[in-house]
C-alpha positions as CSV (number, residue, x, y, z in Angstrom):
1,X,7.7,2.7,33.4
2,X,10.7,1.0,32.1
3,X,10.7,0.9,28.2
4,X,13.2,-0.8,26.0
5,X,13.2,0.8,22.8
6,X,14.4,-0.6,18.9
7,X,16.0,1.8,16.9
8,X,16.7,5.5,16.9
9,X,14.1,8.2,16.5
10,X,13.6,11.4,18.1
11,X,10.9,12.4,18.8
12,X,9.6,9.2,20.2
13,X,12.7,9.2,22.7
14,X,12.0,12.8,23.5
15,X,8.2,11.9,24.2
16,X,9.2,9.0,26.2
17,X,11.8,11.1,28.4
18,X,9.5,14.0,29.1
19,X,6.5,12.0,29.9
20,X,8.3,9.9,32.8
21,X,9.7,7.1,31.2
22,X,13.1,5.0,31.9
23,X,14.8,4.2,28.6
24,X,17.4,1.6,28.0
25,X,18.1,2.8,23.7
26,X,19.1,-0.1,21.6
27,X,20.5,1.0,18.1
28,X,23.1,0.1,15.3
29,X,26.5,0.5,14.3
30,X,24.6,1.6,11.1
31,X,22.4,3.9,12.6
32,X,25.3,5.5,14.8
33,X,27.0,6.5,11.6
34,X,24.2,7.7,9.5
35,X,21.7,8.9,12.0
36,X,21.7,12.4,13.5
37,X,22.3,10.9,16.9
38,X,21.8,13.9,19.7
39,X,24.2,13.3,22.6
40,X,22.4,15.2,24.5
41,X,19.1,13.2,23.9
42,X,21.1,10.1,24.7
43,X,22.7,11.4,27.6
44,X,19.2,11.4,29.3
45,X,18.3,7.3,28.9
46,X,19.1,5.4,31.7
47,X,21.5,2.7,29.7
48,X,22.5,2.7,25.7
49,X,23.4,-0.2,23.5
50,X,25.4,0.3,20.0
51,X,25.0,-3.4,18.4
52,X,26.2,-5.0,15.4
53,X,22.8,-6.0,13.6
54,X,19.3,-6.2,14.9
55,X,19.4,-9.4,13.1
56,X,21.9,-11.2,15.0
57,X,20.1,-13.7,17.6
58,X,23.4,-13.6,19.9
59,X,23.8,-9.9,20.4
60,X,20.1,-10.4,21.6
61,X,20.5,-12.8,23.9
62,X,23.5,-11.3,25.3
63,X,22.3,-8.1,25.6
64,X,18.6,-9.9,27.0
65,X,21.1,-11.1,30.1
66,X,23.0,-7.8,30.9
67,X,19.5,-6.2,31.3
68,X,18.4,-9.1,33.5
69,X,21.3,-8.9,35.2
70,X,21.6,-5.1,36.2
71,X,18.2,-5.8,38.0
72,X,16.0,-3.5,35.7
73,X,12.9,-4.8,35.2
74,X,11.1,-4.0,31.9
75,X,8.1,-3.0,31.2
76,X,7.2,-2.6,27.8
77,X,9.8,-3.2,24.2
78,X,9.1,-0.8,21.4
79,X,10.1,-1.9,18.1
80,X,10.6,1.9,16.3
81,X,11.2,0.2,12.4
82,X,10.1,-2.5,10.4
83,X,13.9,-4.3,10.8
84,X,13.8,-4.2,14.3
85,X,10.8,-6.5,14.8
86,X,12.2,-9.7,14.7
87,X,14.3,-9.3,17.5
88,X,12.0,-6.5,19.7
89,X,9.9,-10.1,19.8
90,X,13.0,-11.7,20.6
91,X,13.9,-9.7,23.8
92,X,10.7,-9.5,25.2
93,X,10.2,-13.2,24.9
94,X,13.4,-13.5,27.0
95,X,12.6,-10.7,28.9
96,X,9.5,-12.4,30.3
97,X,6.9,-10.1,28.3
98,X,3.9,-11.5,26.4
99,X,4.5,-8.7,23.8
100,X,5.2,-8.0,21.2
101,X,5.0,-12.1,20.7
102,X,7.6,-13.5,18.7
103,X,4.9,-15.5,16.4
104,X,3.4,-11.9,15.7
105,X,6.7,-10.2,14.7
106,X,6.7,-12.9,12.0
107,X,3.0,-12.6,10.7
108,X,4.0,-8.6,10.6
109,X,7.4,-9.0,8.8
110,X,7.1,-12.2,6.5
111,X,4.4,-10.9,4.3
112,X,3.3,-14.3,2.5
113,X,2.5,-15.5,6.7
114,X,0.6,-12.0,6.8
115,X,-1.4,-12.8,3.8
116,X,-1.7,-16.8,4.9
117,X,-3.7,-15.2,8.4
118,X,-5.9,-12.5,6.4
119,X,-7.4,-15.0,4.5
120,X,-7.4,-17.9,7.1
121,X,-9.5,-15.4,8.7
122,X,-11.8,-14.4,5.6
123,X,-10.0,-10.9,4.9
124,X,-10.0,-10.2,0.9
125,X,-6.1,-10.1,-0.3
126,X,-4.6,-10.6,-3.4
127,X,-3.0,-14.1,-4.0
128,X,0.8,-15.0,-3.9
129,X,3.1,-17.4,-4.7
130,X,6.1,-17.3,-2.9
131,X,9.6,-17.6,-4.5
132,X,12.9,-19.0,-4.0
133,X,16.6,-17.9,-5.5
134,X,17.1,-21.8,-4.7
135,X,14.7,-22.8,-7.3
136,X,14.9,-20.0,-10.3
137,X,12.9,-22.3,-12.8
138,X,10.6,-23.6,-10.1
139,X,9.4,-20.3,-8.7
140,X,8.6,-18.9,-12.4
141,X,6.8,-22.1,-13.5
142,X,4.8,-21.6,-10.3
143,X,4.3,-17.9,-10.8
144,X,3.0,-19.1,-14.4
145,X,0.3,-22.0,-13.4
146,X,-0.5,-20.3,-10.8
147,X,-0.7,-16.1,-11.5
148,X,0.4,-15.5,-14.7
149,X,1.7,-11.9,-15.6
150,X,2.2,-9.9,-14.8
151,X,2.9,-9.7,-11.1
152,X,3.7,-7.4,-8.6
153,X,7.4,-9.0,-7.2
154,X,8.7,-8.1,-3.2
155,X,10.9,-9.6,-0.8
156,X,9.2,-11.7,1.6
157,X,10.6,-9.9,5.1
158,X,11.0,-5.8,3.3
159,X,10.0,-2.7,3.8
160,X,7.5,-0.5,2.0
161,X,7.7,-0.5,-1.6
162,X,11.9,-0.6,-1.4
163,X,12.5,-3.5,-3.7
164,X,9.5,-4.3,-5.4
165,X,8.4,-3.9,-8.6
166,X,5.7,-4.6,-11.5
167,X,7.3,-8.0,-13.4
168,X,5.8,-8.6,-16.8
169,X,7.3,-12.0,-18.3
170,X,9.2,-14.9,-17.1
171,X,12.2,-14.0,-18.3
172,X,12.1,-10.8,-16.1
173,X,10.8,-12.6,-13.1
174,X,14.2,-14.9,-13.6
175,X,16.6,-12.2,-13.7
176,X,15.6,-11.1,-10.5
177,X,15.4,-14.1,-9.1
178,X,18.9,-14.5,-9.9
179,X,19.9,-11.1,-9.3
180,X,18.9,-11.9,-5.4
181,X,20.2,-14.7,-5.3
182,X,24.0,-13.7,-5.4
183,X,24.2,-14.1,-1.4
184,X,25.4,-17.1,-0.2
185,X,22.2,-18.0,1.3
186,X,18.5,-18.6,-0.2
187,X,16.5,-15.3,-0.2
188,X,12.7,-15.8,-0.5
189,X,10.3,-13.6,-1.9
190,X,6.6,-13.5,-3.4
191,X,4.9,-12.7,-6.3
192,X,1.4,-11.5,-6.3
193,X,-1.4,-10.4,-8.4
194,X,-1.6,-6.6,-8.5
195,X,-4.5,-4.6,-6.9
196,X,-6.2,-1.5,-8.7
197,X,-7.3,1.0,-7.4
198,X,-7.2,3.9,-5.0
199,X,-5.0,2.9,-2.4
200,X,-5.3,3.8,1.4
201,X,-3.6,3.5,4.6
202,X,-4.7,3.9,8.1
203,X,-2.5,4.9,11.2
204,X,-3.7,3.9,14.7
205,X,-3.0,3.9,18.3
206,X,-4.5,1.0,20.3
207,X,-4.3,0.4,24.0
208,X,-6.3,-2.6,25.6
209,X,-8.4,-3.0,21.9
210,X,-9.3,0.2,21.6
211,X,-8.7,2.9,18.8
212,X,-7.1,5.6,20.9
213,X,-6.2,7.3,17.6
214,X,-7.1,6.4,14.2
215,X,-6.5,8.4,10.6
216,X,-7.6,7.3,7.4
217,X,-5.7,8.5,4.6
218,X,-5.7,8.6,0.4
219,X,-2.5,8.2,-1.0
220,X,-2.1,10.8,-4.0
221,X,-1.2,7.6,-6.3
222,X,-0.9,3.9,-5.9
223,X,2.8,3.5,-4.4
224,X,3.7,1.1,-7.0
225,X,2.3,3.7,-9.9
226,X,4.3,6.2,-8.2
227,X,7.1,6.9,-11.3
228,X,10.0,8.8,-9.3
229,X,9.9,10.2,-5.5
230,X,9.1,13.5,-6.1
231,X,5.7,13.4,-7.8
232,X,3.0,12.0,-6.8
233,X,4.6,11.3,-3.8
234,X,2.4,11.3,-0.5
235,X,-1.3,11.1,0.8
236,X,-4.4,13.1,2.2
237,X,-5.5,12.6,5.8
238,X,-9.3,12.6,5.3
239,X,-11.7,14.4,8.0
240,X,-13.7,11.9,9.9
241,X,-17.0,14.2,9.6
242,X,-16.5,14.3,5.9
243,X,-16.2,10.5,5.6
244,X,-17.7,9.4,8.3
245,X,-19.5,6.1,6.2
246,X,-15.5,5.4,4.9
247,X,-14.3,5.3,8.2
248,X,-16.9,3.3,9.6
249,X,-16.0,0.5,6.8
250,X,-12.2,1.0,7.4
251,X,-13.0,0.3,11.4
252,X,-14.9,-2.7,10.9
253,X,-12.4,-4.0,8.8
254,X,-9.3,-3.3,10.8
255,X,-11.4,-5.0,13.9
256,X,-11.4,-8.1,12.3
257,X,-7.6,-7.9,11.3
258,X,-6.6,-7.1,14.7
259,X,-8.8,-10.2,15.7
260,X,-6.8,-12.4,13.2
261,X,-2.9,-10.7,14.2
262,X,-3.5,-10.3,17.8
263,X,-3.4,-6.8,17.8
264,X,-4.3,-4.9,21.0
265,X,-1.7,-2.4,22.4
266,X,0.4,-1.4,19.2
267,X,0.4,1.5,16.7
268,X,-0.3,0.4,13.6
269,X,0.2,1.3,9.6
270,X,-2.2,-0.4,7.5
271,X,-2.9,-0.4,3.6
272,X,-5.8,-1.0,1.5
273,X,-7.2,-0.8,-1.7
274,X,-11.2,0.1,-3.1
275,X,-11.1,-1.9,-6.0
276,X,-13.6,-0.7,-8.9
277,X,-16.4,-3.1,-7.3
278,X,-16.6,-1.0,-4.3
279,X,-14.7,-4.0,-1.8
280,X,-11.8,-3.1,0.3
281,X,-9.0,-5.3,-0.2
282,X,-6.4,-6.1,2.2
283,X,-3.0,-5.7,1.3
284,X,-0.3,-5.0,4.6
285,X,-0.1,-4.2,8.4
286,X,2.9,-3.2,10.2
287,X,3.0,-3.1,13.7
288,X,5.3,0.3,13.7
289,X,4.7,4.1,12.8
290,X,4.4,4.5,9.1
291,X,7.3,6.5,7.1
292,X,7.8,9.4,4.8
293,X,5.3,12.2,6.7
294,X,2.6,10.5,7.8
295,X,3.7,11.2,11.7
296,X,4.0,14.7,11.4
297,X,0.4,15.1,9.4
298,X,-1.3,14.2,12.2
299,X,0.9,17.1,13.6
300,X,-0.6,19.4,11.3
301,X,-4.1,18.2,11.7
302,X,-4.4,17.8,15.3
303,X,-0.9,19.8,16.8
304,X,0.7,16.6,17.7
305,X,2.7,14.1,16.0
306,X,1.4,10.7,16.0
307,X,4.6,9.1,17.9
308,X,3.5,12.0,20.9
309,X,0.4,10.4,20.8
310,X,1.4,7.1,20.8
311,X,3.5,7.6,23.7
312,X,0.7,9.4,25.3
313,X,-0.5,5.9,25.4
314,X,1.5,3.9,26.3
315,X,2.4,6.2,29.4
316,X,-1.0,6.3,30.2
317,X,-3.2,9.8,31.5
318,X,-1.4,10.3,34.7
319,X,1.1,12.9,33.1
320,X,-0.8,16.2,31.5
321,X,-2.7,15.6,27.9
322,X,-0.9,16.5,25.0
323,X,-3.3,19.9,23.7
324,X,-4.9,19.0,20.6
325,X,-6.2,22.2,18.1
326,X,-8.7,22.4,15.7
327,X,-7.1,21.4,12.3
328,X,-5.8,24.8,10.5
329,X,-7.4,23.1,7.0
330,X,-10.0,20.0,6.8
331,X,-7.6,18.2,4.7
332,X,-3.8,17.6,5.7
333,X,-1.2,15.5,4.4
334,X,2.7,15.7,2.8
335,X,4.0,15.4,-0.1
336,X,7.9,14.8,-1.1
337,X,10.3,16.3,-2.8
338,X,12.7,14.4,-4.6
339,X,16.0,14.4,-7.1
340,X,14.9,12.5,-10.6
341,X,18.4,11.1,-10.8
342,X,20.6,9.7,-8.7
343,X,23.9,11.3,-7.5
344,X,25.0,13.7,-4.7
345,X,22.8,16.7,-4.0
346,X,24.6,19.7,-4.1
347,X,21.5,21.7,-3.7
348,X,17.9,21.9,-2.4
349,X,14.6,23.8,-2.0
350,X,15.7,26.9,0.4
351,X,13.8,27.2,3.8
352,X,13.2,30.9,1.9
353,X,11.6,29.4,-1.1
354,X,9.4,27.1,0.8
355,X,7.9,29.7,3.2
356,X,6.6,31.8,-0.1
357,X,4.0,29.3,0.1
358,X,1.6,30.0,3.1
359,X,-0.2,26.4,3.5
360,X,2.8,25.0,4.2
361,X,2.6,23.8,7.6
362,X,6.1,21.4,8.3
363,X,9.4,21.2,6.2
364,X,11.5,17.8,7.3
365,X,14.3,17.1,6.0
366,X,15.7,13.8,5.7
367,X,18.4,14.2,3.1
368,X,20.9,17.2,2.6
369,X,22.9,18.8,0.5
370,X,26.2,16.0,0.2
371,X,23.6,13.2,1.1
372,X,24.0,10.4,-1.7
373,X,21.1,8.7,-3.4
374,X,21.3,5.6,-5.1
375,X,18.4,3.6,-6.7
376,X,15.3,5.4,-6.7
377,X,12.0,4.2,-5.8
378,X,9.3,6.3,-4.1
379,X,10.9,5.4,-0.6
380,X,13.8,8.2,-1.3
381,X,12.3,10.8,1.2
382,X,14.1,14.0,0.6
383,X,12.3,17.1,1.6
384,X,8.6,16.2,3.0
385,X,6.0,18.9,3.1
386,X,3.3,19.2,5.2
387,X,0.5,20.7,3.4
388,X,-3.0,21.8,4.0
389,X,-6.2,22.3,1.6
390,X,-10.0,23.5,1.7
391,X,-10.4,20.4,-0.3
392,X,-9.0,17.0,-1.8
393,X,-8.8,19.0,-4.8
394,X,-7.5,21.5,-3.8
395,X,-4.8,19.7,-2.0
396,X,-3.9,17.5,-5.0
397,X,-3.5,21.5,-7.3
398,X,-1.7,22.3,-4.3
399,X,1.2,19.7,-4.4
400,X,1.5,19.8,-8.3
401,X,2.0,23.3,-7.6
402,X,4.6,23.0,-5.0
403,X,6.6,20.3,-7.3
404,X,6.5,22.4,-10.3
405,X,8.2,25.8,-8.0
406,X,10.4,23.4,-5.8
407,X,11.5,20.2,-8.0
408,X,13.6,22.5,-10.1
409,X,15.6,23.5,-7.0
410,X,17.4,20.2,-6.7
411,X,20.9,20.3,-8.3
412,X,22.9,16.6,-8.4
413,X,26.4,16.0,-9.2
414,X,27.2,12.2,-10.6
């Protein structure tokens, strides 16, 4: 099989290579000079593209024709990140593949499209307005009529929780506004009403429709209560035969969204909230492996990473099966470890500290000692922990237990 792949990542590429496959890597200039990009990883693709932006249309198309041209016929284009989806649609489209469809990569990016389609289709979600740095006084007086405050506030195409935040007044909601709109260009965002509750997200593997694999997961707090990356930080993958009536609702639910978005051979990461009436509300999809260590807890629950399974997949059962185990605790999940302030770190929770705790299953490191950190907001991932527990309860003493030993070994310098 012939895969084009979006964006760097190792352990997918690795999975990929030893399973068969023929890669032609697509990353950028960004990427080359901030990822840990393994030359001899690379060395084993078939053909390797450094590009300017995802986002620019005519390093696509260009790089659409030189594939065409060298006579490789693809097979399947993997979008690895939420900022190469746009333009994963984009090649396959020219490419001569159905998917991933270029109208999809806009329902999963543009998230006032996303919630346009859940409720076109009858899927609870909470309702928007969307917002223009064009039209400062327009967009607030629209927010007011139409919302009021306060309001949760999020760019229209981003990622996660980077950039969002809880907006209390008009005034506020202006300032932003403005503050975006210093680019020469319009940027568009939405406001929307905010969702209480516990909030969950389920990672799945689908091939032809069906749920190869499928995790649901408690996140240990609400990502937008979530006060600074290193508490509170992370989520609980919940045993199916513990839950078994939660993850029957979660799969009737997600069958109706992948009816409305045309979801049939993707991995997915979707969020949810149970609101105090009991109802599950609908509040994103992204057609791409979810971040901080929600990959490798499915590592430490089953004894492979999700992306392994996800390739597994996608390669199809002609290769040997990846050996699952019996999960080492009922509950698994991460947690991670964060600065409180930003700055350089100039030191970190020791590999020696770590291992004095026995249910720590996986360390990964993201950011180092000399790594910089900027703005915070509970997408810094620093040092992620895979943890497991006899219990939810358990789990949750568990992580305050490994923040109140660990936080303190973070040292910044301004």
């Amino acid at each position: 099989m012939n895969v084009l792949v979006c964006r760097w990542d190792r352990i997918t590429l690795q999975a990929l290579l030893e399973r068969g496959a023929r890669v032609t890597l697509v990353y950028d200039e960004w990427e080359a000079a901030n990822r840990a990009i393994d030359p001899e990883l690379v060395a084993r693709v078939d053909r390797r593209y450094v590009i300017r932006s995802f986002d620019a249309l005519d390093e696509m198309a260009q790089l659409a024709v030189d594939i065409r041209s060298s006579g490789v016929k693809i097979d399947r284009v993997l979008s690895l990140s939420e900022f190469s989806q746009f333009s994963a649609a984009y090649l396959a489209t020219l490419l001569g593949l159905e998917q991933p469809a270029i109208e999809k990569s806009v329902l999963m990016r543009d998230k006032r499209a996303m919630k346009d389609r859940a409720r076109e289709a009858g899927i609870t979600c909470a309702r928007y307005v969307s917002l223009s740095t064009a039209d400062v006084e327009g967009s607030v007086r629209r927010v007011e009529d139409e919302l009021g405050f306060p309001v949760i506030v999020k760019p229209a195409a981003g990622l996660g929780s980077v950039d969002t935040s809880k907006v209390t007044g008009p005034e506020e909601l202006a300032a932003i506004l403005r503050s975006a709109g210093q680019e020469t260009i319009a940027q568009f965002l939405l406001a929307e009403e905010p969702i209480d509750g516990d909030e969950y997200h389920v990672d799945a593997v689908w091939e032809g429709g069906r749920a190869q694999v499928l995790g649901v997961s408690r996140y240990l707090r609400p990502r937008m209560l979530v006060e600074t990356p290193g508490r509170d930080n992370g989520s609980i993958l919940l045993p199916r035969e513990r839950e078994s009536a939660l993850y029957e609702e979660i799969e009737e639910l997600h069958r109706r969204i992948n009816d409305a978005f045309g979801i049939s051979d993707d991995i997915t990461h979707l969020e949810l909230f149970r609101r105090a009436d009991g109802r599950l509300w609908f509040s994103e999809i992204a057609t791409r492996f979810a971040g901080g260590a929600i990959p490798e807890s499915f590592g430490g629950a089953l004894g492979a990473d999700l992306r392994e399974l996800w390739v597994e997949a996608i390669m199809g059962r002609g290769h040997e099966p990846l050996e699952l185990q019996e999960p080492p605790y009922p509950y698994v999940g991460w947690i991670n470890l964060a600065p409180d302030a930003p700055g350089t770190i100039v030191a970190e929770p020791s590999d020696e500290l770590i291992s004095r705790f026995p249910y720590v299953l996986n360390t990964i490191r993201t950011r180092h000692v000399g790594s910089e950190i900027g703005d915070l907001h509970p997408s810094v991932w620093c040092t992620l922990l895979v943890i497991g527990a006899d219990s939810e309860e358990q789990f949750r003493e568990r992580a305050a237990e490994l923040e109140s030993a660990l936080l303190p070994a973070f040292e910044m310098a301004e």
